[in-house]
C-alpha positions as CSV (number, residue, x, y, z in Angstrom):
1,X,-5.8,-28.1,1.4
2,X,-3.2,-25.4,0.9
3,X,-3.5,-22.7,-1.2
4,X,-0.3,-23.8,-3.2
5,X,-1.9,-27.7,-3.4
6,X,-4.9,-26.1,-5.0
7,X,-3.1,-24.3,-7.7
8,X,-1.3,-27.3,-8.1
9,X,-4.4,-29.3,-8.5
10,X,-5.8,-26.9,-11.0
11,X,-2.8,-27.2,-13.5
12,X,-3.5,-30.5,-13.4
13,X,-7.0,-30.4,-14.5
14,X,-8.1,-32.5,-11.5
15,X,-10.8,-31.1,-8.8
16,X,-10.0,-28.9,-5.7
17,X,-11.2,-28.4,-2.5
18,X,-12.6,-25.1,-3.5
19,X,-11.2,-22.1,-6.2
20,X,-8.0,-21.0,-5.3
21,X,-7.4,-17.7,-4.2
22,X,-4.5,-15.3,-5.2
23,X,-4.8,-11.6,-4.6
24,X,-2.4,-9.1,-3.3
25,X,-3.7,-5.6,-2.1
26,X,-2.6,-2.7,-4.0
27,X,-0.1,-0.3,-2.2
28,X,-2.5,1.9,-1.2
29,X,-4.4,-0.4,0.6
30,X,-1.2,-1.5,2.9
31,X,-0.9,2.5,3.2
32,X,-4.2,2.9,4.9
33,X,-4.0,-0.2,6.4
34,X,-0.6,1.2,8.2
35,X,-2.8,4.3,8.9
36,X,-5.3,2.5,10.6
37,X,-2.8,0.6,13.4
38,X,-1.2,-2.2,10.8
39,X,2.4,-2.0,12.0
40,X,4.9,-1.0,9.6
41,X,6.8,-3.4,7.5
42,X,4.3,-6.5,8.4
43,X,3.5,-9.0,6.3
44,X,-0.1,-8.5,5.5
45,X,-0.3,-12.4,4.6
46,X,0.4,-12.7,8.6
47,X,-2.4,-10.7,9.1
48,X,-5.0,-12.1,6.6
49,X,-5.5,-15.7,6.3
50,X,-7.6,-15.9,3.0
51,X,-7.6,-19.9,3.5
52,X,-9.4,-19.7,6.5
53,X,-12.5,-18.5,5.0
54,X,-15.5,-20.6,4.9
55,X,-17.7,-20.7,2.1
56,X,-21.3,-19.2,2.4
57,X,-23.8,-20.9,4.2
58,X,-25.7,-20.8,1.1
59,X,-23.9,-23.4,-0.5
């Protein structure tokens, strides 16, 4: 499930896969993040894949 079909989901009231996730890091972060070898002018989102996380193994 897609970010965007989980949002969707949500405004619906019915049940998703998991909480979506929507975040953007503040523009100091993508500064250091340049610092630190991110290439300039990168989409970060190409970079991170929040949907690809897996929930704990706790659960």
């Amino acid at each position: 499930m897609t970010t965007k079909e989980r949002f969707e989901r949500i405004y619906q009231h019915k049940e998703a896969d998991r909480v979506p996730v929507f975040d953007s890091p503040w523009a100091g972060t993508i500064a250091r993040w340049e610092r630190e070898g991110m290439p300039k002018g990168v989409d970060w989102r190409g970079i991170l894949t929040w949907t690809r996380c897996r929930p704990s193994a706790l659960t």
